[in-house]
C-alpha positions in Angstrom: 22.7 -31.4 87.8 21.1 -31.1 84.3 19.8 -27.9 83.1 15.8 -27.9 82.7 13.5 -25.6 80.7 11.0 -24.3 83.1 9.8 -21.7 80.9 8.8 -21.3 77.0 7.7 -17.6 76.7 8.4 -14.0 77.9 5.4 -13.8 80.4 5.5 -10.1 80.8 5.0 -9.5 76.5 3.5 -12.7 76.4 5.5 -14.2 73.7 6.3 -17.6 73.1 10.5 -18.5 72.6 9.9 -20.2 69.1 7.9 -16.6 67.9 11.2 -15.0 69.6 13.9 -17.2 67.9 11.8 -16.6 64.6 11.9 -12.7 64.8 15.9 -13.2 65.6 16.2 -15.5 62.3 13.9 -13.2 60.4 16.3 -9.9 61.4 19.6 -11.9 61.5 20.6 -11.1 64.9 22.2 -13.5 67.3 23.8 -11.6 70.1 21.2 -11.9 73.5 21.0 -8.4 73.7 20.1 -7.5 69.9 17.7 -10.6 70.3 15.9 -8.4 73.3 15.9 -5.7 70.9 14.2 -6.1 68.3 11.7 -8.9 70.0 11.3 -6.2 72.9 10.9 -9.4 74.8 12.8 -10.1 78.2 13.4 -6.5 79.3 10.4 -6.3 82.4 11.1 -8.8 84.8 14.2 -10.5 83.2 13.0 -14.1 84.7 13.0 -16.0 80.8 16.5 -14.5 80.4 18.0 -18.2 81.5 15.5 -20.2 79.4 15.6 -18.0 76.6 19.3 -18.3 76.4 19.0 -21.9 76.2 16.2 -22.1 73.7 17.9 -20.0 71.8 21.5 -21.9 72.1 19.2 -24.8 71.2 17.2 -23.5 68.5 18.7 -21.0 66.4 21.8 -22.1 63.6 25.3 -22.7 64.3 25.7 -19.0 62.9 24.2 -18.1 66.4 26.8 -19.5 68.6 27.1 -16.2 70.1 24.4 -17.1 72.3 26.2 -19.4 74.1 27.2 -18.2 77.3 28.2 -20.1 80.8 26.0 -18.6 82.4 24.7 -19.6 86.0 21.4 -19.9 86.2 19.5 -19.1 89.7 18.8 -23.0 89.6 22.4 -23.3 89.8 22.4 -24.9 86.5 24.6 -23.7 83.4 23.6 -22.9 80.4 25.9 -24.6 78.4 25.3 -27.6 79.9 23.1 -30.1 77.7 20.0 -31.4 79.0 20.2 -35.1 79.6 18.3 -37.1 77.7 
């Protein structure tokens, strides 16, 4: 099974993953958990953590490839694994 996006923002701080992914290239983070930091983003609820991980993965530059976890989602889906297309 294929990994799908179902969300695109932190819902709790109402923030969309591209304005998070920019505030972790404009800092010069790439660890998850710095990224949470200094967006403040994904800390409420936690639900966007499995998206957010894969935009990220997806979206930031190869300098980022800490973000690359194999990590289950609740979907059963991994993280890791790429979308088909």
């Amino acid at each position: 099974m294929n990994w799908r996006e179902r969300m695109t923002r932190c819902e709790c701080h109402e923030t969309e993953f591209a304005d998070i992914a920019e505030t972790a290239r404009r800092t010069g983070v790439h660890q998850f958990d710095q990224v949470l930091q200094v967006s403040g983003c994904g800390k409420t609820c936690t639900a966007c953590h499995c998206d957010l991980k894969h935009y990220l993965r997806r979206n930031l530059d190869p300098g980022a490839s800490a973000i690359t976890p194999a990590l289950v989602c609740s979907s059963g889906d991994r993280v890791d694994e790429p979308a088909a297309a």
